[in-house]
PAGULO-556337 format. One record per residue (C-alpha): x, y, z; residue in three letters; residue number from 1. Coordinates in pm, 1 decimal, always signed. Example, Ala and Ser with C-alpha at 12.3 -4.5 7.8 and 13.67 -1.06 7.14 Angstrom:
BEGIN
REC     east    north       up residuo num
REC  +1230.0   -450.0   +780.0     ALA   1
REC  +1367.0   -106.0   +714.0     SER   2
***
This chain:
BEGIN
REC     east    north       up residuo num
REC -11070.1  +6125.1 -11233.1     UNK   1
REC -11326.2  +6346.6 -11316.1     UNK   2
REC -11248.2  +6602.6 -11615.0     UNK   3
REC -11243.4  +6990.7 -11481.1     UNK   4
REC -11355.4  +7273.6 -11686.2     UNK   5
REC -11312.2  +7631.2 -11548.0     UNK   6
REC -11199.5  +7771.5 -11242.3     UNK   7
REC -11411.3  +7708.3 -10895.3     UNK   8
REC -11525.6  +8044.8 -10725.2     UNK   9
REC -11388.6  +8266.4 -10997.5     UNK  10
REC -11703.0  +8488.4 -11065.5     UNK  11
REC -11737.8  +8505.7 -10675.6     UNK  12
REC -11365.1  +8662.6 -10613.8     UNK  13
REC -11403.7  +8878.1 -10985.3     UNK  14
REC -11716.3  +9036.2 -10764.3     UNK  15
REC -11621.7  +9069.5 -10416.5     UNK  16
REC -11300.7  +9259.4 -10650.7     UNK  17
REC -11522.4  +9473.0 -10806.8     UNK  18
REC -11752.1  +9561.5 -10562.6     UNK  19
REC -11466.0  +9692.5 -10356.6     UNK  20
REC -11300.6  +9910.4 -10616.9     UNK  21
REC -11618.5 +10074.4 -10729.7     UNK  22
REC -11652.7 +10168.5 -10338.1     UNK  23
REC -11327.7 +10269.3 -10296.8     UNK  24
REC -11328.7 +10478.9 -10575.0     UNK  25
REC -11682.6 +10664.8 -10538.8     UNK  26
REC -11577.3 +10725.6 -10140.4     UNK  27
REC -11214.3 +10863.7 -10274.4     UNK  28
REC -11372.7 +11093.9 -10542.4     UNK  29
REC -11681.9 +11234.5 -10337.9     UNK  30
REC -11378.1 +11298.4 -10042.5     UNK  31
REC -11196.9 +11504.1 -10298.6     UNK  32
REC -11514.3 +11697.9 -10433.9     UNK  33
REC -11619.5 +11777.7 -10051.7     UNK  34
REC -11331.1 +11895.8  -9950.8     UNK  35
REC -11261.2 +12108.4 -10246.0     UNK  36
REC -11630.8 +12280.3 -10184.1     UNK  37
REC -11561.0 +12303.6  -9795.0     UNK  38
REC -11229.7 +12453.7  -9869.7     UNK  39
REC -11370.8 +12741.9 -10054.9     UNK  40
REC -11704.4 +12767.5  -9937.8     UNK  41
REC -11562.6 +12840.8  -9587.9     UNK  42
REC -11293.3 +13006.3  -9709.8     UNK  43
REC -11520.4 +13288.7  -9883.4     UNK  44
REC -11859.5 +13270.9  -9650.4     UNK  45
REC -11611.0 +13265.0  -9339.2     UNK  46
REC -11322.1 +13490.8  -9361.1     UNK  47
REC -11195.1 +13377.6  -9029.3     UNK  48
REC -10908.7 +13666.7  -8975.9     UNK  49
REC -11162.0 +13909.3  -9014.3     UNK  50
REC -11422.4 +13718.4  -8728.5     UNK  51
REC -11379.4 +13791.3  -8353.2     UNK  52
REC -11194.0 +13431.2  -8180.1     UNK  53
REC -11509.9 +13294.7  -8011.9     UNK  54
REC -11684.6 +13256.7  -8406.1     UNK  55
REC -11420.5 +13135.5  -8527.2     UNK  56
REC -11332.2 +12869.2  -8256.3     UNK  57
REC -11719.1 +12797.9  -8296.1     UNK  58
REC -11727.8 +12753.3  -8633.2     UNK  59
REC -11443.2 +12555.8  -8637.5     UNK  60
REC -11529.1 +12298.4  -8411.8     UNK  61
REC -11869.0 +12272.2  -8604.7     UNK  62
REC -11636.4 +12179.0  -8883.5     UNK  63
REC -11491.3 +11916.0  -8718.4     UNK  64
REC -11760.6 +11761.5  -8600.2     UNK  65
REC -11968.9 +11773.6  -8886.0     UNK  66
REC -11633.0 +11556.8  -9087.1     UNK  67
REC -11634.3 +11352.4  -8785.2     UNK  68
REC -12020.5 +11240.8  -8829.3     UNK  69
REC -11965.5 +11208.6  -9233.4     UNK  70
REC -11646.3 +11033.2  -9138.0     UNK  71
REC -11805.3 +10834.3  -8865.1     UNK  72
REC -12105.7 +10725.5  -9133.6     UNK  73
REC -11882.7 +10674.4  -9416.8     UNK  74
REC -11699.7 +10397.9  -9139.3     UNK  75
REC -12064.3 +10209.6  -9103.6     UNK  76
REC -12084.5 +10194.6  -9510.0     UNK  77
REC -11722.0 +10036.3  -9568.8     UNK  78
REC -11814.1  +9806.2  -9277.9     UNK  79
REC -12061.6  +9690.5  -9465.4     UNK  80
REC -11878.9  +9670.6  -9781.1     UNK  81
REC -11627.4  +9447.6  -9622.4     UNK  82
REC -11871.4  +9235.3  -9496.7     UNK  83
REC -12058.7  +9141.5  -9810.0     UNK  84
REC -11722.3  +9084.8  -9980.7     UNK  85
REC -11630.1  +8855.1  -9714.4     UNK  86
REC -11970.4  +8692.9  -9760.5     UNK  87
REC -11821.0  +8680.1 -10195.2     UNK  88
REC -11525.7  +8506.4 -10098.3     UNK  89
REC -11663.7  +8219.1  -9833.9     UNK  90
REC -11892.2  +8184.4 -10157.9     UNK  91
REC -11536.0  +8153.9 -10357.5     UNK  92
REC -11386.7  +7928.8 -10107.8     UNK  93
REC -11714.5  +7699.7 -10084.5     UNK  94
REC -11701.7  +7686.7 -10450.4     UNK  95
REC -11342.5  +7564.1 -10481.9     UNK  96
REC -11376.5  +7335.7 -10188.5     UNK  97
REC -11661.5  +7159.2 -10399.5     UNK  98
REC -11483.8  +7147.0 -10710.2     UNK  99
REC -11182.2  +6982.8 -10540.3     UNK 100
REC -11436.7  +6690.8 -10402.9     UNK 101
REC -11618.5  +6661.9 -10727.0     UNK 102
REC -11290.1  +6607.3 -10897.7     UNK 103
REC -11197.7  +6275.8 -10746.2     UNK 104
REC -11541.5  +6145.6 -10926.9     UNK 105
REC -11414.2  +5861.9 -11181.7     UNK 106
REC -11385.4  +5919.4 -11536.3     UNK 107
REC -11716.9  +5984.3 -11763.4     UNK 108
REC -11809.5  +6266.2 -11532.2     UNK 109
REC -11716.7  +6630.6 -11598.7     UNK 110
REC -11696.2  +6965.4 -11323.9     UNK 111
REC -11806.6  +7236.0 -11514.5     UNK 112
REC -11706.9  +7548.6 -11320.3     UNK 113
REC -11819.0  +7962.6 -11293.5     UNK 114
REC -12117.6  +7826.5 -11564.3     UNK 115
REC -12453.7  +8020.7 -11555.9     UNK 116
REC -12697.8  +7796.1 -11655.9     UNK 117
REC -13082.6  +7897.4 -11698.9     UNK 118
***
């Protein structure tokens, strides 16, 4: 049997993990900072007890639509953040896969695995 150094498709999961977080984390913190400036910007440039009903309704439903086309386009972009970290782990899984058939090689060979070599 072959001898086995490193762990197949490491560097591929470590990424598709990464990439992720860092998404989820810019998306969570720029939701936070928007609705914090919403809040108060429409808070203070609309006073909406003080506007007749129709402006308000109006203004309202522009709300709503506007976080429902931000919502809609922040959808498309963690679609394609799944996606490539789906594409990272088939990488993984093809890695391991390959490490598992080189390891029935007979002895004198070696599996080097998650090695960058230039």
């Amino acid at each position: 049997m072959a001898h086995v150094f490193g762990e197949p498709g490491r560097s591929a999961a470590e990424e598709s993990y990464k990439r992720t977080r860092r998404f989820l984390l810019v998306a969570f913190l720029a939701i936070a900072g928007l609705s914090a400036i919403w809040g108060f910007a429409l808070g203070s440039v609309f006073p909406l007890k003080r506007l007749p009903w129709p402006a308000a309704i109006s203004i309202l439903i522009s709300v709503f639509v506007l976080a429902f086309l931000i919502g809609h386009s922040a959808s498309k972009k963690m679609d394609a953040v799944d996606r490539e970290r789906m594409s990272w782990r088939k990488g993984a899984l093809g890695e391991w896969l390959t490490a598992e058939a080189l390891k029935a090689l007979p002895d004198g060979f070696a599996v080097i695995n998650g090695q960058h070599y230039n």
